[in-house]
N, C-alpha and C positions, 0 to 999 in steps of 0.2 A: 342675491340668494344663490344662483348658478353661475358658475364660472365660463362663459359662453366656450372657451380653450377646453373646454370639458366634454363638446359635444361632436359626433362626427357624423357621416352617413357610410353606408360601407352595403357592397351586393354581395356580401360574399354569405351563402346560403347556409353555411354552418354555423353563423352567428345569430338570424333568423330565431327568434322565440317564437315558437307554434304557440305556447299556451297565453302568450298575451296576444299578439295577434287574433287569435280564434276566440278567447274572449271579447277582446272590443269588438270583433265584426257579427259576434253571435248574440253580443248582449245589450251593445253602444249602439252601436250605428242603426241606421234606418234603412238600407238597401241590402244587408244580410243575417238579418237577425232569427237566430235559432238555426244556422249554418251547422253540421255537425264536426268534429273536427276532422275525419279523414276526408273532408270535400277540400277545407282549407290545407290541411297537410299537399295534397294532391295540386293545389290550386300554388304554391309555395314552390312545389318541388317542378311546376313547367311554366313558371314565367320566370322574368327577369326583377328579382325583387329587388327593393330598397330599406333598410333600416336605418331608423335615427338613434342612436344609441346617444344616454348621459352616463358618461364610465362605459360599462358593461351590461348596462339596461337600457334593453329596447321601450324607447318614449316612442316609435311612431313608426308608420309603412306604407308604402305604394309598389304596387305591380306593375308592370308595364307586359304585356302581353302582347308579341309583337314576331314578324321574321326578318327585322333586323334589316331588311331594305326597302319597303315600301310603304310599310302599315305599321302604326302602334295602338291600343286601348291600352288607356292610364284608369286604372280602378283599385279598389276597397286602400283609399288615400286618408290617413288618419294619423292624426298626433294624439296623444294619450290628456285628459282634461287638464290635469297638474303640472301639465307643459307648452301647455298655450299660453299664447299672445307673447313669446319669446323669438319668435320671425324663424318657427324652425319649419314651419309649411313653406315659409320662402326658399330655406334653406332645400329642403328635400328638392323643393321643382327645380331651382337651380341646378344643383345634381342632376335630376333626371333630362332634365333640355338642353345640358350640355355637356352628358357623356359620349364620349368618343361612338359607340356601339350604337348611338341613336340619331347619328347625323345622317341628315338625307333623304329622308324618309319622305315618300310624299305627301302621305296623310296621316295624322293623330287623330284620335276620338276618347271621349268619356262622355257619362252621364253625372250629373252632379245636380241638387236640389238646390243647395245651399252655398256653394263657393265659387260664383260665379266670376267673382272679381279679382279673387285671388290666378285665377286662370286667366285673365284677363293681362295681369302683366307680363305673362309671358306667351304673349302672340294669340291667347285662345280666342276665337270668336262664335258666335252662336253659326250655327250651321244656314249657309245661304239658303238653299233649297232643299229643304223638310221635305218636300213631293218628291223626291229621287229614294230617299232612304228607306229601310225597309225592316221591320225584325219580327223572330220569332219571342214573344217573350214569356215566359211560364211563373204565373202568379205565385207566392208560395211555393216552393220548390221545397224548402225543408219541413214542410209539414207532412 
């Protein structure tokens, strides 16, 4: 059905679809639903994005929010429905765990419900010691 030579990943922020993005994280997802879109706009234009594009449509996205030498959070990580189970979440993490801009780093973090395994192939591990960590976190934000 898809031509796998068909598909790329690409950071380059001009090619970035706000309006599919902002709909699957406002409408799809479980960790930002009902997001407005200038938080995602906003949210877009100060991390280090990723897109999976088929042609010139974005199927998928992950952030990485990060200053590039010690610290990363990998968040709102999503391939579009009509393009899963085609290894293109493999395909994004590989890109993102071995771009140039992200070597080194001491520490990665996300939060994730449901992809734990997928993370898992590439070095993730649950957090040793839960008791050191710490956060502020605000229920509902876009309500």
């Amino acid at each position: 059905m898809y031509n796998q030579q068909d598909f790329y990943i690409s950071t380059d922020k001009s090619k970035m679809d706000i309006d599919i993005i902002h709909q699957y994280l406002s409408e799809e997802s479980y960790w930002a639903k009902g997001i407005p879109r200038d938080i995602v706009e906003k949210s877009v234009a100060n991390a280090f994005c990723f897109g999976v594009f088929y042609k010139d449509k974005q199927v998928g996205f992950a952030k990485v929010i990060t200053d590039f030498t010690t610290i990363a959070y990998l968040g709102d990580v999503f391939i579009l429905n009509d393009y899963r189970g085609l290894g293109l979440s493999k395909l994004l993490m590989e890109n993102i765990m071995n771009h140039p801009e992200l070597q080194g780093l001491r520490r990665w973090i996300l939060l994730t419900a449901d992809a734990h395994e997928l993370y898992k192939k590439f070095g993730w591990n649950n957090i040793k010691d839960p008791a050191r960590w710490m956060e502020v976190h605000t229920k509902n934000p876009y309500q």
